[in-house]
C-alpha positions as CSV (number, residue, x, y, z in Angstrom):
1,X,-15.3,10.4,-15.7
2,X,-13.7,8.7,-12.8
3,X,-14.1,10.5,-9.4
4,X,-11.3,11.0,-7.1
5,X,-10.4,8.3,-4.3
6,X,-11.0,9.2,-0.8
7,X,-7.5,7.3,1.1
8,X,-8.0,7.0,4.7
9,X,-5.5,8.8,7.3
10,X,-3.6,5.7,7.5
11,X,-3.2,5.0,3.8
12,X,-2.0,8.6,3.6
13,X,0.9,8.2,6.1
14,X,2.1,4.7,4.5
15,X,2.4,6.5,1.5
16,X,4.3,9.3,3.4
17,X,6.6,6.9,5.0
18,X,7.4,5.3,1.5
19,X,8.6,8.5,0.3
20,X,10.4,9.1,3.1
21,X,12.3,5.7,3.1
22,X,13.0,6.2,-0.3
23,X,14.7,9.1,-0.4
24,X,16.8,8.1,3.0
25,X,17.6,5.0,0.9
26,X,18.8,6.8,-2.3
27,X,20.1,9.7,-0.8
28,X,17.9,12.2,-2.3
29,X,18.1,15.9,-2.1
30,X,15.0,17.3,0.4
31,X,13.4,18.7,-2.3
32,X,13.4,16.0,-4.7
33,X,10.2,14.8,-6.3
34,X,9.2,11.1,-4.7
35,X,5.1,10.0,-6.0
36,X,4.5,7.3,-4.5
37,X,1.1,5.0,-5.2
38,X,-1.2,2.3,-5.0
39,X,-2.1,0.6,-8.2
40,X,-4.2,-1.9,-8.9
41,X,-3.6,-4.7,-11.0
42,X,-5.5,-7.5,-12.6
43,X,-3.0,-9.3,-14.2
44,X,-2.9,-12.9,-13.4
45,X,-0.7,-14.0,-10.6
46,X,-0.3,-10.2,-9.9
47,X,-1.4,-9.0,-6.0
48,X,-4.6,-6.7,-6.1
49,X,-2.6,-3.8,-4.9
50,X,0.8,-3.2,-5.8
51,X,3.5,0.4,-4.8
52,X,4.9,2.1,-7.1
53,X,7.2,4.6,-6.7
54,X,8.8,7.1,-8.5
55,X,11.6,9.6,-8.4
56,X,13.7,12.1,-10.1
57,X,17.3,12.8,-9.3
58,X,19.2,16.5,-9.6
59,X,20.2,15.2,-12.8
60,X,16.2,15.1,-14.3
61,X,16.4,11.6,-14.3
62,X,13.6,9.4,-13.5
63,X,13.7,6.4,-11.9
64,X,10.7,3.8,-10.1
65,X,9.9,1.0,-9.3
66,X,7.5,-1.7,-7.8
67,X,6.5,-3.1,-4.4
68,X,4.3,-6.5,-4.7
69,X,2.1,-5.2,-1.5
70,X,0.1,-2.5,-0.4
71,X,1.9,0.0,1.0
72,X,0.8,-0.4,4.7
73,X,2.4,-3.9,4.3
74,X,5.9,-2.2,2.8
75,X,8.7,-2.3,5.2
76,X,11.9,-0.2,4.4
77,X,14.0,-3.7,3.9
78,X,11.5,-3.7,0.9
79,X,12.6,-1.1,-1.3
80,X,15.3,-2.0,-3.7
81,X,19.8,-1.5,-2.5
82,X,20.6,1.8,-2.8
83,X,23.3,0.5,-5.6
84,X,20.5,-0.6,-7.5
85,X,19.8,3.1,-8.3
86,X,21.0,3.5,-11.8
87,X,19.1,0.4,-12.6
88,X,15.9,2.0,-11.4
89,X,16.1,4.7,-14.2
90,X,14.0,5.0,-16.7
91,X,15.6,5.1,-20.5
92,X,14.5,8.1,-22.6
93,X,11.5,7.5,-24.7
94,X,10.4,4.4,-22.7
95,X,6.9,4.6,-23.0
96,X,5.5,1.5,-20.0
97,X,2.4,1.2,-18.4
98,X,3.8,2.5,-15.0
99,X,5.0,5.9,-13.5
């Protein structure tokens, strides 16, 4: 069973300011669901940490994507153009090994 990890204060308000950024970026309503993690990958070439992010619009659809860097290191000219959004979503039924 794996055990819940501990993230420090300032790991917590990175991720907070992710969220944040992300739904100033794509406009999202106040009360619209943003997760935002860290993941860890071990695929070759692939950084140890990576941020994903998630979010669902009025509409119930989800969209995410990917940061290449922790998210302490994310800035907010990192996340994707807010005209990008509609790419971001995710089709029904896709069934991917993120978000």
């Amino acid at each position: 069973m794996l055990g819940s990890i501990r993230k420090s204060p300032e790991q917590l308000r990175a991720l907070d300011r992710v969220a944040e950024w992300t739904r100033a970026r794509f406009e999202l309503a106040a009360d619209a669901a943003i997760l935002v993690s860290e993941l860890a990958c071990s695929l070759p070439g692939c950084p140890p940490l990576e941020t994903v992010v998630a979010f669902w619009t009025g509409d119930g659809r989800r969209h995410h994507f990917k940061l290449f860097k922790r998210a302490q290191e994310v800035a907010p000219d990192d996340l994707p153009y807010r005209w990008l959004r509609d790419a971001l979503i995710v089709p029904e039924g896709f069934d991917g090994d993120c978000c």
